[in-house]
C-alpha positions as CSV (number, residue, x, y, z in Angstrom):
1,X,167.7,95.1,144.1
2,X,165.6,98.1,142.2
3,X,167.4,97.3,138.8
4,X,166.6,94.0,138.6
5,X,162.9,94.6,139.3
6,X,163.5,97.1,136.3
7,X,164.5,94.0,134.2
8,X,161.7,92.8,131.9
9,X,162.6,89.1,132.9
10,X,161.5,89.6,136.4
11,X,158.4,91.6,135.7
12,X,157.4,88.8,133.6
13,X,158.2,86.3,136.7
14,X,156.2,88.7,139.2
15,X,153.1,89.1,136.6
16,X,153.1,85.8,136.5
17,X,153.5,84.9,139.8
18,X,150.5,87.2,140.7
19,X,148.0,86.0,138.0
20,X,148.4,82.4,139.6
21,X,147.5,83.4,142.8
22,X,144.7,85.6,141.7
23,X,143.3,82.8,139.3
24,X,143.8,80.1,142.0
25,X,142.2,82.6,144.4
26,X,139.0,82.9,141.8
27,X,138.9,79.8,140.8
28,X,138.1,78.5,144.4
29,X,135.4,81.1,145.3
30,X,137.5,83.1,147.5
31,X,138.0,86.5,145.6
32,X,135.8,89.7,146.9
33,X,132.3,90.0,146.0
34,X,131.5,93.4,146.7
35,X,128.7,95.8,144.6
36,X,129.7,99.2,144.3
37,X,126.6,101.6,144.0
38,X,125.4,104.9,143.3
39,X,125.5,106.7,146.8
40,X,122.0,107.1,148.3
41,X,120.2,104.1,145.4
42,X,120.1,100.1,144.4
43,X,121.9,101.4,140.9
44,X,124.8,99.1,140.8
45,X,128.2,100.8,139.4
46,X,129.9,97.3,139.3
47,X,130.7,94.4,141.3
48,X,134.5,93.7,142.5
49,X,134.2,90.2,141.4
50,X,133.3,90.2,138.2
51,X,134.6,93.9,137.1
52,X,138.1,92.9,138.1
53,X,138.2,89.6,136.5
54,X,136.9,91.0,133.3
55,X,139.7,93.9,133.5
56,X,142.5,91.6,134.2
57,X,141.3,89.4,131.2
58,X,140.8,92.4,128.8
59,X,144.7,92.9,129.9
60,X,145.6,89.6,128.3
61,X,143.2,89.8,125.2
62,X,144.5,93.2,124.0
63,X,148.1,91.7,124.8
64,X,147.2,88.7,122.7
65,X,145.9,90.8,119.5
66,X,148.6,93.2,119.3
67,X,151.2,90.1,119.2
68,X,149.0,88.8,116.2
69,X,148.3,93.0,114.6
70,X,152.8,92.9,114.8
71,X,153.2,89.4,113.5
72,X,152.6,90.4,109.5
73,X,154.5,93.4,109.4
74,X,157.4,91.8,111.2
75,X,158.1,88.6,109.3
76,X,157.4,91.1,105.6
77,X,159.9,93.7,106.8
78,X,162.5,91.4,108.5
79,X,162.6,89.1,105.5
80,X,162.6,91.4,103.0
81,X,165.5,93.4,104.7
82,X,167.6,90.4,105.4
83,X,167.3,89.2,101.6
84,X,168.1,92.8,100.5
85,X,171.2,93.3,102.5
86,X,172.8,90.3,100.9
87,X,174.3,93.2,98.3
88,X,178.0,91.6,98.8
89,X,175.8,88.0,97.6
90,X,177.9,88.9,94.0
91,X,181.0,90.2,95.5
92,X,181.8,87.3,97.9
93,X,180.2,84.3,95.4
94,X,181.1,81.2,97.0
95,X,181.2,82.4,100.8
96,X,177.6,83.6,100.3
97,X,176.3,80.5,99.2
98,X,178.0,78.0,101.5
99,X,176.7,80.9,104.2
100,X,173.2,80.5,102.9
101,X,173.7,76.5,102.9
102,X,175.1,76.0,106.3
103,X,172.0,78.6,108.3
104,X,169.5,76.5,106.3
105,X,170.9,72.9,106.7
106,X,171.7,73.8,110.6
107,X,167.9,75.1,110.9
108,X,166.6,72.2,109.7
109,X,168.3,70.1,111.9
110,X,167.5,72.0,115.1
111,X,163.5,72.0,113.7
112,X,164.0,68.3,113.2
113,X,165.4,67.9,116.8
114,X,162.2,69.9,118.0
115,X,159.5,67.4,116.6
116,X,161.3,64.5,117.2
117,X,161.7,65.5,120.9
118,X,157.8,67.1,121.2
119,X,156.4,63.6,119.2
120,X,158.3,61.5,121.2
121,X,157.9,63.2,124.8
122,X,154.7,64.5,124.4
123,X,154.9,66.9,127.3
124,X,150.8,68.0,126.1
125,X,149.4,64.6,126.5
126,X,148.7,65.1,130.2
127,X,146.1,67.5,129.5
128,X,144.5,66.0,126.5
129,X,141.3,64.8,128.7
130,X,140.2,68.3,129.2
131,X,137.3,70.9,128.9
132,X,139.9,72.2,125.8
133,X,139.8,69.4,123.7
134,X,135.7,68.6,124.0
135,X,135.1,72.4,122.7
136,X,138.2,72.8,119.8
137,X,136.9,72.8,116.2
138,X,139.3,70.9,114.2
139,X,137.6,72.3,111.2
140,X,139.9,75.7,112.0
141,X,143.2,73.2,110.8
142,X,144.7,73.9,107.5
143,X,144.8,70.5,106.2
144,X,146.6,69.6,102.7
145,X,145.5,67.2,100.8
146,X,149.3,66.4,100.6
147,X,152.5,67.1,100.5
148,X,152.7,68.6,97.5
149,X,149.8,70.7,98.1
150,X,151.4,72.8,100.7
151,X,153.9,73.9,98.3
152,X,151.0,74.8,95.9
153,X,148.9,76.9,98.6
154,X,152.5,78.7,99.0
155,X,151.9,80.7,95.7
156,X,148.9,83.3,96.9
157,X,146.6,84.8,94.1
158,X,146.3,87.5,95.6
159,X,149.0,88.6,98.4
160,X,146.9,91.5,99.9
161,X,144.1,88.6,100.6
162,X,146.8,86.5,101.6
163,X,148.5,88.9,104.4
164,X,144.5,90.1,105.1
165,X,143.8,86.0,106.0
166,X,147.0,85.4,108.2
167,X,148.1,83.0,104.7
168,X,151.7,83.0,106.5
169,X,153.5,80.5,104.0
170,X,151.7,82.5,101.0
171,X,153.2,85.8,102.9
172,X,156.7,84.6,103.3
173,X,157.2,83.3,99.5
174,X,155.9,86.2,98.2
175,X,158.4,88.2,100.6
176,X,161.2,85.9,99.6
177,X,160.0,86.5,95.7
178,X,159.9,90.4,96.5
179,X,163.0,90.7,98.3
180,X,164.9,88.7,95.5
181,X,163.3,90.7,92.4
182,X,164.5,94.1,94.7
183,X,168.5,92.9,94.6
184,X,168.0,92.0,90.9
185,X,167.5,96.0,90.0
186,X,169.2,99.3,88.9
187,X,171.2,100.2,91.7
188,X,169.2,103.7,92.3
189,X,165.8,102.2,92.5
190,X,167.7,98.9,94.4
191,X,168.9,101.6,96.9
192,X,165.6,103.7,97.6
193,X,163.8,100.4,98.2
194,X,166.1,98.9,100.4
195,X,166.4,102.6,102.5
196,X,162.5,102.7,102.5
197,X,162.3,98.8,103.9
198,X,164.9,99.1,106.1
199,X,163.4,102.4,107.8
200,X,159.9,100.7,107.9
201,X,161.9,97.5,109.6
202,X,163.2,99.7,112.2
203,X,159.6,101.4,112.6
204,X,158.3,97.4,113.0
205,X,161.0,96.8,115.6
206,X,160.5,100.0,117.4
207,X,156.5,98.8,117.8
208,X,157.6,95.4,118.7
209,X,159.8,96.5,121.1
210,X,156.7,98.7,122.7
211,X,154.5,96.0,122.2
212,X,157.2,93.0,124.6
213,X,157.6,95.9,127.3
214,X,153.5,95.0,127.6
215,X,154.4,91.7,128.3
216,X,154.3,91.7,132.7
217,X,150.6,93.2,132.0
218,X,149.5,90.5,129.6
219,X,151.1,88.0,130.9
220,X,149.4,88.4,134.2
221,X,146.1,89.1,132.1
222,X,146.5,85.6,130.7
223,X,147.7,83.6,133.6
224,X,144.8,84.8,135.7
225,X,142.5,83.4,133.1
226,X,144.6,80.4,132.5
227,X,144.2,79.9,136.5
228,X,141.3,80.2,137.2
229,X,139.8,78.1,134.6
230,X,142.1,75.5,134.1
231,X,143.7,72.6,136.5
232,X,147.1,72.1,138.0
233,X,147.6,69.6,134.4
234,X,148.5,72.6,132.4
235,X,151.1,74.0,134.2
236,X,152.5,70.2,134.8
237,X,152.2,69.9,130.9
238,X,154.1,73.4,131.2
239,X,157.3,71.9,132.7
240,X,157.3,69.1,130.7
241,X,157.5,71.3,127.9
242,X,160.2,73.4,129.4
243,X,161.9,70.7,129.7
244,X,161.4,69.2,126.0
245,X,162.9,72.5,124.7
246,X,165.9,72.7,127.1
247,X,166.7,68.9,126.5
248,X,166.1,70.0,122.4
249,X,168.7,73.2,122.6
250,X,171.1,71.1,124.9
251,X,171.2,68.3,121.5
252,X,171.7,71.2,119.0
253,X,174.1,73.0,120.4
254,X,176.2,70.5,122.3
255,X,175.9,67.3,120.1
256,X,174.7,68.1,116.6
257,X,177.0,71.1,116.4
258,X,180.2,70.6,117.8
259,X,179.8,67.0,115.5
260,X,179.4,68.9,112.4
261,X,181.9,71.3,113.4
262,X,184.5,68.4,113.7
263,X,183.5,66.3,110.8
264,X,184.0,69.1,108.5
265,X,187.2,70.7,110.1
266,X,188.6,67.9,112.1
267,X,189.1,70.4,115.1
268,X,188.2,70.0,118.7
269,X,185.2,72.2,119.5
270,X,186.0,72.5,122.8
271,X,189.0,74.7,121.3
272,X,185.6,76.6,120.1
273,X,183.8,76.7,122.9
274,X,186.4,78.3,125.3
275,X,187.1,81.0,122.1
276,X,183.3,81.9,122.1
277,X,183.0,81.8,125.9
278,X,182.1,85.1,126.4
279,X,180.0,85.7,123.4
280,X,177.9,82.7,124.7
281,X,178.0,84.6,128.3
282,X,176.6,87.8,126.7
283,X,174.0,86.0,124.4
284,X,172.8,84.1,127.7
285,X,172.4,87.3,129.7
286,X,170.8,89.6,126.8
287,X,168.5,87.4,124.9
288,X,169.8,89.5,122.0
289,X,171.6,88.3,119.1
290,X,171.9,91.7,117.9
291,X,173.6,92.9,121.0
292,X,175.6,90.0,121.1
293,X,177.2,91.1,117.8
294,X,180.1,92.8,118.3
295,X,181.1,90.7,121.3
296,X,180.6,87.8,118.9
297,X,182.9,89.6,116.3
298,X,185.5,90.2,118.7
299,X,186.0,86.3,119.8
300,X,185.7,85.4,115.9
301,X,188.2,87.8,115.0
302,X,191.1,87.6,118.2
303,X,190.5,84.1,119.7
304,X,188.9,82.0,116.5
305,X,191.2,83.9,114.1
306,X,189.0,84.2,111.0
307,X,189.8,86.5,108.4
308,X,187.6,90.0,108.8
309,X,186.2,89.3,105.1
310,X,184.6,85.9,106.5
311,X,183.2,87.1,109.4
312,X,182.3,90.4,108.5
313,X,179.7,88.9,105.9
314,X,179.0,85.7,107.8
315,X,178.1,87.0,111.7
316,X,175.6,89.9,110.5
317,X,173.9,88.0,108.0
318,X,173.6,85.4,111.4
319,X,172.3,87.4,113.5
320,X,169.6,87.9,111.2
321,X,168.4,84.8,109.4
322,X,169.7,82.1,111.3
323,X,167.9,81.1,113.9
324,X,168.1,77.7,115.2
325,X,166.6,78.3,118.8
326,X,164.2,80.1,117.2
327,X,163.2,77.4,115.1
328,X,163.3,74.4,117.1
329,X,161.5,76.5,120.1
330,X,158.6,77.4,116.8
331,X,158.0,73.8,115.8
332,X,157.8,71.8,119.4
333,X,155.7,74.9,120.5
334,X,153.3,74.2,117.9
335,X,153.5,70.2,118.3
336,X,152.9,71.1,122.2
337,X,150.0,73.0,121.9
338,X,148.4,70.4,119.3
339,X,149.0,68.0,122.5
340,X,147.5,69.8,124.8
341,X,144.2,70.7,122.6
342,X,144.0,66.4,121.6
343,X,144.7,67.3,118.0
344,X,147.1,64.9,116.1
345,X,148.2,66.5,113.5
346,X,149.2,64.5,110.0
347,X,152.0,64.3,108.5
348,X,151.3,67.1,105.8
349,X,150.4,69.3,108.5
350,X,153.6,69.1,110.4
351,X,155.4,69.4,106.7
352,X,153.8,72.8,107.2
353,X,155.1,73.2,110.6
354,X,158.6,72.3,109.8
355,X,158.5,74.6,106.9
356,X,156.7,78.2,108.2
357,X,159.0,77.4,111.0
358,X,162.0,77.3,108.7
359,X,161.2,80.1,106.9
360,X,159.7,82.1,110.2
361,X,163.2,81.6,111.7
362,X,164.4,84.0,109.2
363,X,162.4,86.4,110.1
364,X,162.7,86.3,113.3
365,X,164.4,89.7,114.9
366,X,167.5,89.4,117.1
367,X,165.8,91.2,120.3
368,X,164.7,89.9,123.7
369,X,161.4,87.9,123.1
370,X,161.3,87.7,119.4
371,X,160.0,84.4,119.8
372,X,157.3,85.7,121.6
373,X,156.2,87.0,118.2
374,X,157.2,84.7,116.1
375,X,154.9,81.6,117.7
376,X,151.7,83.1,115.7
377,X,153.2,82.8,112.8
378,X,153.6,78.9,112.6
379,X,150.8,78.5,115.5
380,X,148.0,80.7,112.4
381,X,149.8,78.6,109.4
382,X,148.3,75.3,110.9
383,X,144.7,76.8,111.8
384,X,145.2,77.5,115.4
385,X,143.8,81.0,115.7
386,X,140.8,80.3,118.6
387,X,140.6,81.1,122.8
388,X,142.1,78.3,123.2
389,X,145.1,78.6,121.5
390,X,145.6,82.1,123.0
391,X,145.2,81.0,126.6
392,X,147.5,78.3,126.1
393,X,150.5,80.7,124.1
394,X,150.0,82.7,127.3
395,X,150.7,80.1,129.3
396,X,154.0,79.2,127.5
397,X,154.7,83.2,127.6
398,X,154.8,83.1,131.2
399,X,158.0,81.1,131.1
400,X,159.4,81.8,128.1
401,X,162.5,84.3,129.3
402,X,164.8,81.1,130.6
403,X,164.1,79.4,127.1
404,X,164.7,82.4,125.3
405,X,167.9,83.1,126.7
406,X,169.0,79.1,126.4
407,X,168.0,79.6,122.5
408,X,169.5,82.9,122.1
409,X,173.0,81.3,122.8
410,X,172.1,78.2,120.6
411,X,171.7,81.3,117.6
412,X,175.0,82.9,118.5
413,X,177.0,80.2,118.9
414,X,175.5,78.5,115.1
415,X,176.8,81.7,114.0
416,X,180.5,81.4,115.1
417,X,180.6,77.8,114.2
418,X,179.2,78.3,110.9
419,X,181.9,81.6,110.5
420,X,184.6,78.8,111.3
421,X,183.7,76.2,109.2
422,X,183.4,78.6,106.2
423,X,186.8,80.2,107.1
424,X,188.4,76.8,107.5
425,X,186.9,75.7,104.0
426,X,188.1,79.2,102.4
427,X,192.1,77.4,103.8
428,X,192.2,79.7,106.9
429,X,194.4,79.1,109.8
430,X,192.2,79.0,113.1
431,X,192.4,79.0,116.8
432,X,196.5,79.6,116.4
């Protein structure tokens, strides 16, 4: 019973689980009032009350701006590596760009499926009538002045002002741009850059990884403040968007995928499904597409019999741009929270959803929680940077662990299919 107290998972559901009953418990008056003083004098040290409340708050504020100090240095270093280690790009030709073309095409699809499902559902409406909405300044929005204008504002004058602003679109072109111009060198100054960027990755993983084991404490931080100053409508709204996403991942990866699987190779995908059972299992348990790797090579190689060459360039470069789970759960969070805080956002704005949450899903790291991360990024390319939004992600944090392991499969399982259908075009026997 220890070890799965030891899990992060169940901290998170214990943190959690505490925060509400010491919100609820605040909220209704109930929580000790006691002054603490200076033996033998009036001097007050501090009062139970209203020390404690402020303590467990600070918990969930420094959680909150450490999430947004990693955010930056996580989508420049995970971009920039993934771009670099395309170095077989040349060598492979045609299998690298119909890899490139599939992750994007079955990205936008599962981002599609997200704010189709969050516009239509509208799991946030429920709480659209409260204290929230009266107090947001819409001014904070980044609003276009169209369509065309977003791709403009992509180009940053400056990129040191950009990464300095939270400009995330204006950061991840110029990453793109960077990591592009780096594979275009000599190969010694290629290969000192790509060392140095791929250490300082590892350094930004190492942090974030430090940074999610925080997660019980500032979860619990936020919860308690979410509690005790908001209704029972919130968590409802909560549900609803648990079960927006769950009903979004079950479309991508048992509709939308298995079709495209067949139309292109005219074979069953169930035969794919029972290939790639255990690398679903693992990806389910793990929340890591990372980890899930070699498992995910194995079934490609013994059970969905594509050739080494195919899967050896397709599964790694998977694991870390293509992120459908990642995506959809990126652009229905954002749509959510717009719900919830009565903004309706236009249609250039959600052009920028759909895009930062594109391009974010590339960076997004293959570990337990990533996502947790990666919500800033798309939530600060709209505008929503306040309290509000912060109490809200925290919220959303608190259940986040069954979504992430529901959209952690939907990643590995895009991987394998897309490893097929490239095999099968390249006039591969599979599945014999």
């Amino acid at each position: 019973m220890r070890t799965y107290f030891k899990q992060l998972h169940w901290q998170i559901f214990i943190s959690m689980i505490l925060g509400l009953l010491i919100g609820y418990i605040y909220s209704i008056g109930y929580f000790p009032s006691l002054d603490i003083k200076i033996p033998f004098t009036n001097i007050i040290l501090f009062n139970t009350k209203s020390t404690l409340y402020s303590l467990f708050i600070t918990f969930g504020i420094i959680f909150i701006k450490l999430l947004k100090m990693i955010t930056i240095p996580l989508i420049f270093t995970s971009i920039l590596t993934g771009i670099t280690s395309i170095s077989s790009f040349n060598k492979l030709g045609r299998i690298g760009i119909k890899t490139i073309s599939y992750y994007l095409l079955t990205s936008l699809f599962a981002i599609i499926i997200g704010l189709g499902l969050t516009n239509a559902l509208k799991p946030g409406n429920s709480y659209t009538e409260s204290e929230t909405t009266k107090v947001y300044d819409y001014s904070n929005l980044n609003t276009p002045d169209s369509s065309l204008d977003i791709f403009i504002r992509m180009i940053p004058t400056n990129p040191i002002s950009a990464a300095a602003n939270g400009d995330m679109l204006s950061i991840i072109f110029f990453t793109i741009l960077l990591g592009i111009a780096i594979t275009r060198l000599p190969t010694n100054h290629k290969k000192n850059l790509t060392t140095f960027f791929e250490s300082l990755f590892q350094a930004v993983m190492k942090l974030t990884q430090m940074i999610i084991k925080l997660s019980p404490i500032g979860v619990f931080g936020l919860i308690v403040k979410t509690a005790s100053t908001s209704n029972v409508e919130l968590f409802y709204s909560i549900g609803k968007y648990m079960v927006t996403i769950a009903i979004g991942l079950s479309i991508h990866i048992f509709i939308v995928l298995p079709v495209l699987f067949f139309l292109i190779t005219g074979i069953n995908p169930l035969k794919h499904f029972k290939a790639m059972s255990s690398a679903m299992a693992t990806a389910f348990s793990t929340s890591s597409s990372s980890s899930t790797l070699p498992v995910t090579i194995k079934c490609v190689n013994e059970n969905v019999k594509a050739s080494k060459e195919v899967s050896g360039f397709v599964l790694p470069m998977g694991a870390t741009i293509n992120m459908d789970g990642t995506a959809l759960y990126e652009c229905a969070g954002v749509i959510f929270i717009s719900q919830i805080l009565g903004v309706e956002l236009t249609i250039s704005q959600q052009i920028i959803v759909v895009i930062t949450a594109l391009l974010a899903s590339i960076g997004a790291a293959g570990i337990p929680s990533a996502g947790l991360v990666m919500i800033f990024i798309v939530t600060q390319a709209v505008g929503f940077s306040n309290e509000d939004v912060a109490l809200i992600i925290g919220a959303m944090l608190a259940v986040d662990r069954p979504l992430d392991m529901f959209r952690t499969m939907v990643n590995v399982t895009s991987d394998s299919i897309g490893t097929a259908i490239i095999a099968h075009s390249e006039g591969e026997e599979l599945y014999d």
